[in-house]
N, C-alpha and C positions, 0 to 999 in steps of 0.2 A: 464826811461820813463814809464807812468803810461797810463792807461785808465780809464776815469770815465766815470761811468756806471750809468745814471742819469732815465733811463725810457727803460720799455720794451712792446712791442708791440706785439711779437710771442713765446708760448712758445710750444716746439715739437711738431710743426707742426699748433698750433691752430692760429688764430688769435686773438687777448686779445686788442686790440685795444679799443673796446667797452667798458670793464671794469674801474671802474674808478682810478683818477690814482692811490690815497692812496691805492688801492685795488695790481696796476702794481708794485708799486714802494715797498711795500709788498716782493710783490712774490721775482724780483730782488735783492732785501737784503737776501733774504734766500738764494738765487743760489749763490749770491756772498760770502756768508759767508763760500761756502766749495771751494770758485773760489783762483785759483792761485794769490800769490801777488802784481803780476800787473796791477791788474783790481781791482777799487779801487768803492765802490758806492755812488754815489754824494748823502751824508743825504737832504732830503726834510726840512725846517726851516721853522716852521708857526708862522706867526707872522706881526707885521709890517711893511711893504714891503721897505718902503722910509728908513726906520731904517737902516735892514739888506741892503741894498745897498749902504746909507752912510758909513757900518762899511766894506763893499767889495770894497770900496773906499781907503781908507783909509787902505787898507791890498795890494792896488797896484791892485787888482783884475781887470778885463777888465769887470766886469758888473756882473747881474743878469739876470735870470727868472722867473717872479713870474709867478704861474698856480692855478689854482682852483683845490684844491683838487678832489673834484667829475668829476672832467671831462675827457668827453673822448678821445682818441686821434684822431685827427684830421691833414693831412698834412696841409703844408701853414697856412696861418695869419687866429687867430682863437680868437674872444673876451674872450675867458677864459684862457690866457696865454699874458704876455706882456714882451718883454727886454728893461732893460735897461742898456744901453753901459756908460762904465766910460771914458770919451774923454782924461781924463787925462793920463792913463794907460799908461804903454810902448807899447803894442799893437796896442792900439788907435795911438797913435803918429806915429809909423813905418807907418802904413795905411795909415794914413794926409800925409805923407813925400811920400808913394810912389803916390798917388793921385797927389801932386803937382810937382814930377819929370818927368819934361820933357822926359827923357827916360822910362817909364811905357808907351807912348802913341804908341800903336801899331804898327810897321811900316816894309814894305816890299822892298826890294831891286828883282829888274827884269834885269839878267844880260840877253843879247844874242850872 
């Protein structure tokens, strides 16, 4: 099992949120280059966005994120950042499957 390590936000102790992200994702390549092998860092791809998500299609991938490079981070839905999910993935599939299973839909037993 891996972690990828795609964007940082605090670094001892500061907040770096505000910096942009090619500046964040910087930093986080450096800390991960002396980081244990399980911690893996998600490369940043600039480029054609519709491209690289056809070809993370096509590799089974469950989607992309594109982000503007300069941008800062922001929680929640943010116009400088957009996903786009591959419906077709294994992922995607399992979700549809549990969405239409009747047993996913909540349900409470009341003994007395």
């Amino acid at each position: 099992m891996f972690l990828n390590a795609f964007d940082l936000i605090e670094l001892s102790g500061d907040d770096i949120r505000l910096d942009p992200l090619e500046v964040r994702k910087a930093t986080l390549a450096s800390i991960l280059a002396k980081a244990s092998p399980g911690i893996r860092f998600n490369e940043h791809i600039e480029g054609d966005g519709p491209t690289v998500f056809a070809h993370a299609c096509k590799m089974g991938l469950g989607g992309i994120v594109s982000k503007r490079k300069d941008s800062t981070y922001r929680s929640g839905h943010s116009p400088d950042w957009v996903k786009m999910k591959n419906s077709s993935a294994y992922s995607a599939q399992c979700r549809q499957e549990r969405l239409r299973s009747p047993s996913s839909t909540p349900s409470a037993t009341v003994r007395r």
